[in-house]
C-alpha positions in Angstrom: 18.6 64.2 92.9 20.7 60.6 91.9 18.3 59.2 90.0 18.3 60.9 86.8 21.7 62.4 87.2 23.3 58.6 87.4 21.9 58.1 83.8 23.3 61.1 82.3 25.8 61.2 79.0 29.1 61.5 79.8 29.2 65.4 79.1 26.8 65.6 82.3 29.2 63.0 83.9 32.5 65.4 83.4 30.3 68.6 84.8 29.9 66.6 87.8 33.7 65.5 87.9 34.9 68.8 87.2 33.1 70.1 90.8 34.1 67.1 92.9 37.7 68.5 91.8 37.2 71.9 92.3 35.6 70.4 96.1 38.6 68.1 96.5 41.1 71.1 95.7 39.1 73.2 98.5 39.3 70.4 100.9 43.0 70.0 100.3 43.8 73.8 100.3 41.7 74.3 103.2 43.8 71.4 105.0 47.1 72.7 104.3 45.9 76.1 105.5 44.5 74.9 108.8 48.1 72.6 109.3 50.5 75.2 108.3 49.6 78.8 108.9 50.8 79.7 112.6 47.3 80.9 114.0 48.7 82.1 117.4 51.2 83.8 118.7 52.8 84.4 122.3 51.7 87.6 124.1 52.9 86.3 128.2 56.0 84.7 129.7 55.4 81.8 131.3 52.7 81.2 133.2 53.7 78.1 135.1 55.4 78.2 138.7 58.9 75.5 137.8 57.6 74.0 134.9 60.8 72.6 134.7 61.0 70.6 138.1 63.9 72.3 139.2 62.6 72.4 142.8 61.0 68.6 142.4 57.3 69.0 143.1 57.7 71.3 145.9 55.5 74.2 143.7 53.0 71.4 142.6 50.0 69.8 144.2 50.5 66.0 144.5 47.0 63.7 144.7 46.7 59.9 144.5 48.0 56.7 145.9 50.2 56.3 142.9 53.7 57.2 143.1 55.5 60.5 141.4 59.0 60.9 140.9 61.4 63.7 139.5 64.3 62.5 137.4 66.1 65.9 136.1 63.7 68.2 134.6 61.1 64.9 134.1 58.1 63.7 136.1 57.2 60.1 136.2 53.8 58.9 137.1 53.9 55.7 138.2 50.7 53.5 139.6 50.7 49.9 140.4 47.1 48.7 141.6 44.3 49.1 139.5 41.8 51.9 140.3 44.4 53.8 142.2 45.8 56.8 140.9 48.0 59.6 141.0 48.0 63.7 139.5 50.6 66.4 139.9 48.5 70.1 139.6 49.1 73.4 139.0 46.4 76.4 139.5 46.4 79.7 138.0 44.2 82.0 139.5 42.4 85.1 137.7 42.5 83.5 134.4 40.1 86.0 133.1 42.9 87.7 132.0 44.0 85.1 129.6 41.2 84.5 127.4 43.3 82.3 125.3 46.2 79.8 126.7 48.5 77.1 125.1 49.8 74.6 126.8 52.1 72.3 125.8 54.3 69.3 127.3 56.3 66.2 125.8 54.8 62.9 127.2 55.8 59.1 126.8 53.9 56.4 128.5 54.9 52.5 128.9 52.4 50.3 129.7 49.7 52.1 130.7 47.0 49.9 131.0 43.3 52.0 130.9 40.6 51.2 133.5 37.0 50.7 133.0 36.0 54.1 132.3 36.9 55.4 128.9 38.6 58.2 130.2 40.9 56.2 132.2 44.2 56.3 130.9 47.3 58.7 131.2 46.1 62.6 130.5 47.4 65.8 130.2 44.3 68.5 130.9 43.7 72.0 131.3 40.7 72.4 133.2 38.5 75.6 133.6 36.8 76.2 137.6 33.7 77.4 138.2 33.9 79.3 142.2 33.0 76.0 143.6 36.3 74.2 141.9 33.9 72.2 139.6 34.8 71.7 136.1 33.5 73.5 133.7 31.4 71.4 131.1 34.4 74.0 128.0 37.1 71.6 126.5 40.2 70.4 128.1 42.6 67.8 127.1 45.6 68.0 125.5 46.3 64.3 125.7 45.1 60.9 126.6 47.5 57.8 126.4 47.8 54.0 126.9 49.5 51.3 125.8 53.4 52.1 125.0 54.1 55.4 123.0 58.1 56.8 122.6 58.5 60.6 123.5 55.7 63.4 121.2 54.9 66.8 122.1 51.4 67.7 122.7 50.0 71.1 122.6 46.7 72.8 122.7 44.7 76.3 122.5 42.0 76.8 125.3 39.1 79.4 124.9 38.6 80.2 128.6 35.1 80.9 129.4 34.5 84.1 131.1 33.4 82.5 134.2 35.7 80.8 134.8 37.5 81.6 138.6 40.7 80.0 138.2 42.7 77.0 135.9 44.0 73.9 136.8 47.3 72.4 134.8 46.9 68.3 135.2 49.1 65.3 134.4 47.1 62.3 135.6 47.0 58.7 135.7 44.0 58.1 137.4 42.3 54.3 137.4 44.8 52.7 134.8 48.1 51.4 135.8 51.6 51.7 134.2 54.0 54.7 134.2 53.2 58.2 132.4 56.2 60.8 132.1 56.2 64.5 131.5 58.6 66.9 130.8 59.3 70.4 129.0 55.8 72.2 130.5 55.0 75.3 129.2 51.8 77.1 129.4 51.4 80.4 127.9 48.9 83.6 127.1 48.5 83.9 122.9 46.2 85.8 120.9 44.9 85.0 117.2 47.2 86.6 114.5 45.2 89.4 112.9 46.1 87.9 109.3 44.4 84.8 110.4 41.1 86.5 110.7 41.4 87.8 107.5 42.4 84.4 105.5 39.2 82.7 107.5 36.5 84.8 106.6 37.8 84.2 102.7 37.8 80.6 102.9 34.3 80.5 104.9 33.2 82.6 102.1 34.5 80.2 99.1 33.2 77.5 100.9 29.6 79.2 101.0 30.3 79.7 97.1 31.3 76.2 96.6 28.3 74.8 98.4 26.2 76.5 96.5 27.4 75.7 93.0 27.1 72.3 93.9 24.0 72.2 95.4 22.1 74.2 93.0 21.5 72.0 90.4 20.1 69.7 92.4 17.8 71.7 94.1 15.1 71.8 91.3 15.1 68.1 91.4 14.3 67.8 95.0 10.8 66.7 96.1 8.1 67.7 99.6 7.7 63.9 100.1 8.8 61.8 103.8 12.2 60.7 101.9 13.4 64.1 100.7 12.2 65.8 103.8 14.2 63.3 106.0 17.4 63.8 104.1 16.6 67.6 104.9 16.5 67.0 108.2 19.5 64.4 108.7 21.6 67.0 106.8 20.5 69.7 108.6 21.1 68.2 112.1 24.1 66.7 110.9 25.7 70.4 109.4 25.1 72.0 112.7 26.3 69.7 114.8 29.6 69.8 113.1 29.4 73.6 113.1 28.4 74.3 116.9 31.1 75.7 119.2 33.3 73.2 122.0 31.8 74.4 124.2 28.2 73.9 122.8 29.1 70.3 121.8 30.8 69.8 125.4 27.1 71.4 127.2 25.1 68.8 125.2 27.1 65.9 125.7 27.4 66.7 129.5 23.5 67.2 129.4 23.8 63.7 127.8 25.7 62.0 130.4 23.9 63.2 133.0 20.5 61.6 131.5 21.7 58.4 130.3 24.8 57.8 132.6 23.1 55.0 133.9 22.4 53.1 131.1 25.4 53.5 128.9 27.9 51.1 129.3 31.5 53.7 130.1 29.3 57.0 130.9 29.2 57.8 134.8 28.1 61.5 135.3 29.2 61.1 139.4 32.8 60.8 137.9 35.6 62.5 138.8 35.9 66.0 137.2 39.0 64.5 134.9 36.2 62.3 133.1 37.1 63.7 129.7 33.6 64.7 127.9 35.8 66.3 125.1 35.6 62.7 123.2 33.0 60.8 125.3 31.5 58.0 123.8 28.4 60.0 123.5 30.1 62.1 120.4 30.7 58.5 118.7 27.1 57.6 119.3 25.2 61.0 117.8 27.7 59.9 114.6 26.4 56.6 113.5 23.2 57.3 115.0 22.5 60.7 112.1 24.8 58.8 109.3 22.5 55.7 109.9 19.2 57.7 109.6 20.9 59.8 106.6 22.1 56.8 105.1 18.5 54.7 105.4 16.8 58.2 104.3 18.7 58.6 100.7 18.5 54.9 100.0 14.3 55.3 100.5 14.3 58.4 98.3 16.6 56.6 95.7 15.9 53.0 95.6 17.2 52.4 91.9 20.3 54.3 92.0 23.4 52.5 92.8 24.8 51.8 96.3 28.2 52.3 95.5 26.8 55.5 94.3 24.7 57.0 97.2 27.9 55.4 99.4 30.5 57.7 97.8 28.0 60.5 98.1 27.4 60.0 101.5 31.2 59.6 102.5 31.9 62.9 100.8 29.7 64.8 102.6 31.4 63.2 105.7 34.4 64.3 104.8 33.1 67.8 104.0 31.5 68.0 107.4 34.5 67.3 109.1 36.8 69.7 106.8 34.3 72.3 108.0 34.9 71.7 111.4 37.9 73.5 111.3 36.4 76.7 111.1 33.8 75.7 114.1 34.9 77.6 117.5 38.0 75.0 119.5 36.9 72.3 117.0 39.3 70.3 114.7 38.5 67.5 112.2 39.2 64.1 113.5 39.9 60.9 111.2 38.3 58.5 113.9 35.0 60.7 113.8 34.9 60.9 109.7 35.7 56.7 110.1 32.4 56.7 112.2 30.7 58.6 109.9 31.4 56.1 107.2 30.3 52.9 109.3 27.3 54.7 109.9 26.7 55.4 106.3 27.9 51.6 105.5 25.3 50.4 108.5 22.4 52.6 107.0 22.7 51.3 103.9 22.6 47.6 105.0 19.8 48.0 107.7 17.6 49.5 104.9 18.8 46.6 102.2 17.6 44.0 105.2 14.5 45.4 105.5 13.5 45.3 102.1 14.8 41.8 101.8 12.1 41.1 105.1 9.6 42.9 103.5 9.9 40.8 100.1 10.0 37.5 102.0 6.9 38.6 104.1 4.8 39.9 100.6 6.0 36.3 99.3 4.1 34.6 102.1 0.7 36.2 102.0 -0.4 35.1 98.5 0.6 31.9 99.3 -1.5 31.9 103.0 -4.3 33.8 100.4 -4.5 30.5 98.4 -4.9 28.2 100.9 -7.4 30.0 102.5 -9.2 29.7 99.2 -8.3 25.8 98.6 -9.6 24.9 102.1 -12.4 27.1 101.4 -13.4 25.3 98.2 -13.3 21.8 99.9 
């Protein structure tokens, strides 16, 4: 696949450059596209009782030992003592007729300091209910902050599973200390724009196209041997795990939690129902873990072709996996996940350099133990 192709004339050479454009132009375009074509539009009023805080809290359900305030039309979380904490909710019942809702709020924190869990920091959530008023294992955050952070707005689009018996708006600053302030709430029933549809099933299509023209040549150099058939696999494990559904990726790393909870440092599956498994550690860990394997995989099937090489290769398919993403069901592509990717990539490569620098030193030492088993022998 590398090997022979990195020796090639430079005629061969610009054939390959002239597709890495053509993929870099699809990447960009498809970027752009994703960023700046309004996917949604409106279709309710609003959904939320006072969103405003006209009335204070008096239409919101306050939690917590923490202290919440109205000032105007903002709300300021406030909590002083580590592992307390404070949330001002909002439910909507019979959200089954909503299958889609945006929510959106501006938010500014000042030293928000996060707790031991990694999901303990200032939030703004949309959670999904089961009957029992358990989460949902379906996305829901719109926003996690620490540290100090000037006013943003925040928005997100929730797919609400069909299940689901009611909805629960959240600001939170549960088990971290500091002050977390909120203002401008809106939530609100949209719908996909029909043009959208359209636009997506083309660029899923050129992307099929694209992946083909570039894999094809290669194809003919690919071998049944343990090397090429674990680079099949870590690609295959790797494409679909970029491509499954939230709320797929949300089941598994629940699942996850729940088995190792207790031996992973930061996972606690008896946690509150505002522990954020949207972007648990366990996301972080299936990333290195398949880049490394990838990584080790292509350096075993090519040992003579150039790191720098099979590195650039293996970052670009990173960042195509990620670019891909955005056509996967409630998932976007995240810059901290492709930066993952690539110290995963960067760690394969090294652990499988190591070994072969262990396995040299150890072949080194048994001719020499071989001939002075033989000197002793002949005295």
């Amino acid at each position: 696949m590398f090997g022979r192709a990195g020796n090639r004339i430079k005629g061969g050479m610009m054939i390959r450059v002239s597709r890495l454009i053509v993929l870099g132009l699809l990447m960009a375009g498809t970027i752009l596209f994703f960023q700046l074509f309004e996917r949604y539009e409106i279709s309710s009023p609003e959904l939320l009782v006072d969103p405003q805080f006209s009335e204070g809290l008096s239409h919101w359900e306050l939690s917590g030992r923490g202290a919440a305030t109205t000032l105007g039309d903002t709300v300021l979380l406030r909590v002083d003592k580590a592992g307390a904490g404070v949330a001002v909710r909002q439910y909507l019942p019979h959200p089954k007729h909503y299958p889609l809702l945006h929510l959106a709020a501006e938010l500014k924190s000042e030293n928000i300091r996060p707790g031991v869990r990694f999901w303990q920091k200032g939030s703004l959530a949309l959670v999904s209910l089961d009957e029992n008023q358990r989460m949902l294992p379906v996305p829901h955050l719109v926003a996690r902050l620490s540290g100090t952070r000037s006013w943003r707005t925040y928005q997100a689009v929730f797919r609400i599973p069909a299940e689901a018996q009611a909805v629960r708006v959240g600001v939170q600053l549960i088990g971290a200390t500091g002050t977390l302030a909120v203002q401008q709430l809106s939530l609100h029933a949209v719908r996909e724009r029909a043009a959208f549809v359209y636009y997506q099933v083309l660029g899923l299509a050129l992307w099929a196209v694209m992946l083909l023209w570039l894999g094809l040549p290669w194809f003919s150099r690919l071998r049944w041997d343990g090397p090429h058939l674990a680079i099949g696999l870590m690609v295959l494990a790797i494409a679909v795990g970029a491509l499954l559904p939230a709320n797929l990726k949300i089941l598994l790393e629940l699942i996850t939690v729940t088995v190792f909870g207790r031996l992973v440092p930061g996972l606690d599956h008896t946690a509150e129902p505002v522990a954020d498994l949207d972007s648990a550690p366990v996301g972080g860990f299936g990333h290195v873990l398949f880049f490394v394997l990838l990584a080790v995989a292509v350096r075993w099937a090519y040992p003579r072709q150039r790191r720098r090489v099979l590195l650039f290769i293996l970052l670009l398919f990173a960042a195509v996996t990620e670019v891909l993403q955005f056509f996967a069901v409630g998932r976007t592509p995240s810059v901290n996940d492709f930066a993952i990717d690539s110290l995963g990539a960067l760690g394969g490569l090294g652990l499988f350099e190591l070994g072969r620098i262990i396995r040299r030193k150890f072949a080194r030492r048994e001719p020499d133990q071989e001939s002075g088993r033989g000197r002793k022998t002949a005295s």
